[in-house]
GULO-840672 format. One record per residue: z, x, y of N, C-alpha, C, CB in turn; residue in one letter; residue number from 1. Coordinates in steps of 0.02 Angstrom, whole numbers. Each point is the difference from the previous one (the first is absolute). Glycine has a CB too. Layout:
! residues N
+--------+--------+--------+--------+--------+--------+--------+--------+--------+--------+--------+--------+------+-----+
|   n.pz |   n.px |   n.py |  ca.pz |  ca.px |  ca.py |   c.pz |   c.px |   c.py |  cb.pz |  cb.px |  cb.py | type | seq |
+--------+--------+--------+--------+--------+--------+--------+--------+--------+--------+--------+--------+------+-----+
|      Z |      X |      Y |      Z |      X |      Y |      Z |      X |      Y |      Z |      X |      Y |    A | NUM |
...
+--------+--------+--------+--------+--------+--------+--------+--------+--------+--------+--------+--------+------+-----+
This chain:
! residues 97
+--------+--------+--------+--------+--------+--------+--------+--------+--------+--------+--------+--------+------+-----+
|   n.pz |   n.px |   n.py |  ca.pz |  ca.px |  ca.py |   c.pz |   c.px |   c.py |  cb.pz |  cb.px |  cb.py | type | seq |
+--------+--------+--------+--------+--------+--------+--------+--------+--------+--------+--------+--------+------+-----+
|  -1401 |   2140 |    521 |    -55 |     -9 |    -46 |    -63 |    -19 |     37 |     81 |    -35 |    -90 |    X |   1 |
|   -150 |     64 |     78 |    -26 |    -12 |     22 |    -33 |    -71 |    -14 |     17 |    114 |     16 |    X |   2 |
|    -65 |   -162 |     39 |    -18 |    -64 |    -30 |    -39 |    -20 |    -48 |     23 |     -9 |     82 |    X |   3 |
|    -66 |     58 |    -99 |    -21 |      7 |    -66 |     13 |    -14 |    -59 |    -17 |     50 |     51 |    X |   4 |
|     92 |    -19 |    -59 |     46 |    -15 |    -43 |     24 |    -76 |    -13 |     24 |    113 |     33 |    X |   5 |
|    -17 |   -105 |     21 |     36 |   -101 |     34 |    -40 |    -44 |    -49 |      7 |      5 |    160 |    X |   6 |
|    -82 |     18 |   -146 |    -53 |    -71 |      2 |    -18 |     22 |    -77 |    -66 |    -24 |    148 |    X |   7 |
|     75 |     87 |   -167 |    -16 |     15 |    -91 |     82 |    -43 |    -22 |    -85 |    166 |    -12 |    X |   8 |
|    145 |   -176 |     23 |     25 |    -14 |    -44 |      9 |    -93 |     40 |     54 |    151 |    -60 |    X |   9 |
|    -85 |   -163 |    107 |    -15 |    -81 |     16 |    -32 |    -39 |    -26 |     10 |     26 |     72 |    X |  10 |
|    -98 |     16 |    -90 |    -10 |    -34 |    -26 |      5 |    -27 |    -77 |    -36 |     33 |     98 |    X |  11 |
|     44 |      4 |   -143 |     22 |    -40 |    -65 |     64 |    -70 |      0 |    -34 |    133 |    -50 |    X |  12 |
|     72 |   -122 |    110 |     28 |    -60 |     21 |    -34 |    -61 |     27 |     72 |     77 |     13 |    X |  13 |
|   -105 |    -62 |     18 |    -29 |    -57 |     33 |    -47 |     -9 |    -53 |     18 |     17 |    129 |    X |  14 |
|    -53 |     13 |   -158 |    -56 |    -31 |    -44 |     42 |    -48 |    -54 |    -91 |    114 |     11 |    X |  15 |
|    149 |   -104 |    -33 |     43 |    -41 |    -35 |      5 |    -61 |     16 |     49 |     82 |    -17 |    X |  16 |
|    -32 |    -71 |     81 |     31 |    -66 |     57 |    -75 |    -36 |    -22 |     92 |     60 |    137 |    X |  17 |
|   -150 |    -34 |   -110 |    -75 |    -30 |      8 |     -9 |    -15 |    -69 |    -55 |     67 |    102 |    X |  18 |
|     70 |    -51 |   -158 |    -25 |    -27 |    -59 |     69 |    -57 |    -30 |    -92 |    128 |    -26 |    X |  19 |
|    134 |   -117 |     53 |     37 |    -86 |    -15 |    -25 |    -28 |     53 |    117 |     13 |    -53 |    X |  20 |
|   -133 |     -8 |    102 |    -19 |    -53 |     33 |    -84 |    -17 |    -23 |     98 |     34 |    102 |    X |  21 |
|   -143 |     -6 |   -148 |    -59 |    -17 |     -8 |     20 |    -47 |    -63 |    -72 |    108 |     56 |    X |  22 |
|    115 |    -87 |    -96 |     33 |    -25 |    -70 |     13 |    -74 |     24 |     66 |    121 |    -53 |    X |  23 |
|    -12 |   -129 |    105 |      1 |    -70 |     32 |    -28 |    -43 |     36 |     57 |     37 |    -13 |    X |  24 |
|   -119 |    -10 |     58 |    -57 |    -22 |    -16 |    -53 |    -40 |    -53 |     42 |     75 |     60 |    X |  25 |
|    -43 |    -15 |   -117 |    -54 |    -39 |    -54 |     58 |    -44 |    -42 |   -111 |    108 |    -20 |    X |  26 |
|    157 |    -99 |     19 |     44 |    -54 |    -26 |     -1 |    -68 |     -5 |     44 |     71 |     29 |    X |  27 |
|    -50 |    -87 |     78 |      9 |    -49 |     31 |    -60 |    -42 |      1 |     82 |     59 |     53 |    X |  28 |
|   -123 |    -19 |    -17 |    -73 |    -12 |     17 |    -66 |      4 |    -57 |     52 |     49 |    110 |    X |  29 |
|    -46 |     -2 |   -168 |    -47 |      7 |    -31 |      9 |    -12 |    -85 |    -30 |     71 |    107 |    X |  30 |
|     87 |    -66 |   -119 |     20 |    -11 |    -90 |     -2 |    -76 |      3 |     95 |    110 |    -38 |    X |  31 |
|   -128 |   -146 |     -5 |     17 |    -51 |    -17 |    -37 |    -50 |     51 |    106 |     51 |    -55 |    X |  32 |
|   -165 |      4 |    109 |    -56 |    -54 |     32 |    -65 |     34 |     -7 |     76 |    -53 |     92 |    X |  33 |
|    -81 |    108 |    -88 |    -46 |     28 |    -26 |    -19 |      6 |   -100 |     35 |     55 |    137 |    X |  34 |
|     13 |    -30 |   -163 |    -18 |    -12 |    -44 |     79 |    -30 |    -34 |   -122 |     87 |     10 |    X |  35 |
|    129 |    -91 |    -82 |     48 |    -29 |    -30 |      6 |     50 |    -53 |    -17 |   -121 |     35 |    X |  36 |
|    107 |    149 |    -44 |      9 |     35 |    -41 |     87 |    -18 |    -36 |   -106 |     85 |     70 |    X |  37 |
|     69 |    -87 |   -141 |     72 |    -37 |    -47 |     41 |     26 |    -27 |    -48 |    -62 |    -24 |    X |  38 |
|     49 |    118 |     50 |     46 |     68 |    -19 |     71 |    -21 |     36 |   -107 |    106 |      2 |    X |  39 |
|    171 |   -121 |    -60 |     45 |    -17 |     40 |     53 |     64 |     16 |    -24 |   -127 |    -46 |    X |  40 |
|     -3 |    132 |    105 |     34 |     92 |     40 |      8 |    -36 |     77 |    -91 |    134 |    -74 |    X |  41 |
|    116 |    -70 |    130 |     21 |    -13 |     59 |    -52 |    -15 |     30 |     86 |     59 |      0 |    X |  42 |
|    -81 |   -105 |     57 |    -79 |     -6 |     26 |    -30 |     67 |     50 |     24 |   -145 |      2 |    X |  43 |
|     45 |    183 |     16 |    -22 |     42 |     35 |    -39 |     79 |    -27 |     94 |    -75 |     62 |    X |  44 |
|    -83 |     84 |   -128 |    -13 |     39 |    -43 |    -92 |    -28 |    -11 |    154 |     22 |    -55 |    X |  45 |
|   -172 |   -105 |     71 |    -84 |     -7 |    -14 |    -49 |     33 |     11 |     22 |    -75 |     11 |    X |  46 |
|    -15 |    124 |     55 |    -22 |     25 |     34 |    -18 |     59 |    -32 |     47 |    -61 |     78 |    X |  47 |
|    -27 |     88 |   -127 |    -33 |     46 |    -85 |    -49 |    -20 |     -6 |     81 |     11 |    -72 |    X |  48 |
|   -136 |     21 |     63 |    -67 |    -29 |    -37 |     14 |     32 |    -86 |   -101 |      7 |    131 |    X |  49 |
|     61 |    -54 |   -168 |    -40 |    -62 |     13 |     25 |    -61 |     15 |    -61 |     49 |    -63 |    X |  50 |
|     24 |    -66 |    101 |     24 |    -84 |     25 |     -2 |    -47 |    -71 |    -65 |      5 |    140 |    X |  51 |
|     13 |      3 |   -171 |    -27 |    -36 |    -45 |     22 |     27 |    -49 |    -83 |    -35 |     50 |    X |  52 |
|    101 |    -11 |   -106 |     -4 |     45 |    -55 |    -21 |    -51 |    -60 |     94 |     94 |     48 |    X |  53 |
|   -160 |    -63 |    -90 |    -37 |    -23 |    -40 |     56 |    -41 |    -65 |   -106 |    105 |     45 |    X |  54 |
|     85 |   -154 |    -53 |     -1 |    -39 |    -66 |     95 |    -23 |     28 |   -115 |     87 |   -124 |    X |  55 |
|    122 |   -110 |    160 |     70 |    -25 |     16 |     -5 |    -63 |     58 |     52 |    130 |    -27 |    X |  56 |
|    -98 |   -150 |     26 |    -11 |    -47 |     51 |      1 |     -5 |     74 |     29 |    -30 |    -86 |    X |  57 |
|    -16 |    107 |    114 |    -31 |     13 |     51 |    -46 |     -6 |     37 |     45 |     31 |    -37 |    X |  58 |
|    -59 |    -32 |     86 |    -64 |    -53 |     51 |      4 |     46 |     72 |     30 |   -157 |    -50 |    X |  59 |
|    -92 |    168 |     79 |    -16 |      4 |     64 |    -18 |    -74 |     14 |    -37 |    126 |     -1 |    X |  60 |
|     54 |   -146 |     56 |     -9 |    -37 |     37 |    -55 |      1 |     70 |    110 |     -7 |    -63 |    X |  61 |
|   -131 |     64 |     67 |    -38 |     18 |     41 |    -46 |     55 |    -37 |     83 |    -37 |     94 |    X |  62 |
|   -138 |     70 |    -64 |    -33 |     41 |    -39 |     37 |     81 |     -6 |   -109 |    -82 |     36 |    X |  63 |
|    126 |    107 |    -88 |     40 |     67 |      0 |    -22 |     24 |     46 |     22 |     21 |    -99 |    X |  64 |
|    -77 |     10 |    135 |    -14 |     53 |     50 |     47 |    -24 |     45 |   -123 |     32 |    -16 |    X |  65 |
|    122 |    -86 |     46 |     57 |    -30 |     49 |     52 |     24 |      5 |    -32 |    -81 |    -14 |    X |  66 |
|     75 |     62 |    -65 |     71 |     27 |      2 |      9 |     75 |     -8 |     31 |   -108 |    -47 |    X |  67 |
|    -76 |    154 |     22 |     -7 |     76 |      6 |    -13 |     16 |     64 |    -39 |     14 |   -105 |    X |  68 |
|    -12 |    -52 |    144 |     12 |     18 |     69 |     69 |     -8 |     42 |   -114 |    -26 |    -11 |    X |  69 |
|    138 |    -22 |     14 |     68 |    -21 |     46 |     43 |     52 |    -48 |    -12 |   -154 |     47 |    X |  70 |
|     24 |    178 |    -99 |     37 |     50 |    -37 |     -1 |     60 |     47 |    -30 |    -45 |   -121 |    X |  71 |
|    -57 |     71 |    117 |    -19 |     59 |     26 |     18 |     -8 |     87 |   -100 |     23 |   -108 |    X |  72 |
|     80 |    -71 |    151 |     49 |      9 |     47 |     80 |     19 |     19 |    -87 |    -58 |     -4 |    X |  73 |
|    111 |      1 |    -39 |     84 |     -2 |      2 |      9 |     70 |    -10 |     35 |   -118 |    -53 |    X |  74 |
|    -63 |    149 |     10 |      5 |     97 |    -32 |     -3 |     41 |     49 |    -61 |     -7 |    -98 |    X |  75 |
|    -15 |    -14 |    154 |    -32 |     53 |     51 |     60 |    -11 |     50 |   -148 |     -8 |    -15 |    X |  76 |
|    188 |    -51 |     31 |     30 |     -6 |     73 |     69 |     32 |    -18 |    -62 |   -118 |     53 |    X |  77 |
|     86 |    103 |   -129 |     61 |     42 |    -13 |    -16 |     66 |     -4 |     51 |    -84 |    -56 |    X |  78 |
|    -83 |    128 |     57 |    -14 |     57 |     12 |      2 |     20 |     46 |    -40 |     -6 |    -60 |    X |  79 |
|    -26 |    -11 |    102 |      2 |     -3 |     90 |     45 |      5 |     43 |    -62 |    -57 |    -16 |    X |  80 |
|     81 |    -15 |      2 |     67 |     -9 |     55 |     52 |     30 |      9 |    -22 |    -77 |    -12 |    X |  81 |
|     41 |    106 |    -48 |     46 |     73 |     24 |      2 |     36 |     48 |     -8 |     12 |    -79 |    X |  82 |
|    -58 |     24 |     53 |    -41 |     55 |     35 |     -5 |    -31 |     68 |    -72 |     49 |   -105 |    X |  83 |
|     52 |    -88 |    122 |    -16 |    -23 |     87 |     69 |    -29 |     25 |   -139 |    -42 |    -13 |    X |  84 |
|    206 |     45 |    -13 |     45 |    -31 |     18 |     40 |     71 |     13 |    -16 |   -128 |    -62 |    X |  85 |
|     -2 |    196 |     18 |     25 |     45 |      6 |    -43 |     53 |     74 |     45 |    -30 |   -148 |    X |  86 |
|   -109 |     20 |    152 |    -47 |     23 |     24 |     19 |    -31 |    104 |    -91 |     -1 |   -158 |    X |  87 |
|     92 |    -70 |    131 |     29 |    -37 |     75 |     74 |     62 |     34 |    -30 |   -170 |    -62 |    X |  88 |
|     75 |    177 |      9 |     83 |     -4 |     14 |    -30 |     75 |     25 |    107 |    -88 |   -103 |    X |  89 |
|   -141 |    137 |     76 |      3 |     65 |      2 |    -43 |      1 |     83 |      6 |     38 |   -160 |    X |  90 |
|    -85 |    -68 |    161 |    -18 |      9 |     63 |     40 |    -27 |     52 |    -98 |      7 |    -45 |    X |  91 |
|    132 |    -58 |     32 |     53 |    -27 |     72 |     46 |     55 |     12 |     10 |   -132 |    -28 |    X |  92 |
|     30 |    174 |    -15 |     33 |     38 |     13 |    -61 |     56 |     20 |    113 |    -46 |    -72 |    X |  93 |
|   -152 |     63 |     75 |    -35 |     70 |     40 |    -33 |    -24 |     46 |    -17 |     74 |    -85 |    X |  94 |
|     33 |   -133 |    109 |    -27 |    -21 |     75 |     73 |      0 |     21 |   -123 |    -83 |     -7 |    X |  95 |
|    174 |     55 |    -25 |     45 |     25 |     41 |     36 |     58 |     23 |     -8 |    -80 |    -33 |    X |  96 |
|    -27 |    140 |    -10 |     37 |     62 |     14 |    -12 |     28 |     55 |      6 |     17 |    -98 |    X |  97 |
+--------+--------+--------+--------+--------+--------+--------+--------+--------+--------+--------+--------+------+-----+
């Protein structure tokens, strides 16, 4: 098979891998310090927008752009990091050929 193939059916794996690990991330680090949400569900599932949700006693704790930003990161690097983890594996192997 060619590596093409490899890295088309890698990455939807790894982006998996990268989005539980962004999920456990905002879990740990960002639900429940950034803002506060009383939705009683998994904490790892918070990471759904909306963070907030009107007329339930929900709260940012910080200013929303904040927590939409650190969202929109956690999003850009689970995307990324695939790609450059697949991009690394593929150029090491054509320097080694």
């Amino acid at each position: 098979m060619p590596n093409a193939v490899y890295a088309a059916l890698a990455y939807p794996l790894l982006l998996l891998v990268f989005l539980l690990f962004d999920a456990l991330i905002w879990a740990h680090w960002v639900s429940g310090k950034l803002y506060i949400c009383t939705d009683p569900f998994i904490d790892i599932f918070d990471i759904i927008p909306p963070f907030v949700h009107p007329g339930t006693g929900d709260v940012y704790l910080v200013p929303a752009w904040r927590v939409w930003f650190v969202w929109w990161c956690l999003m850009a690097a689970a995307l990324a990091l695939p790609a450059l983890a697949i991009w690394l594996v593929w150029r090491r192997e054509a320097n080694d050929a």
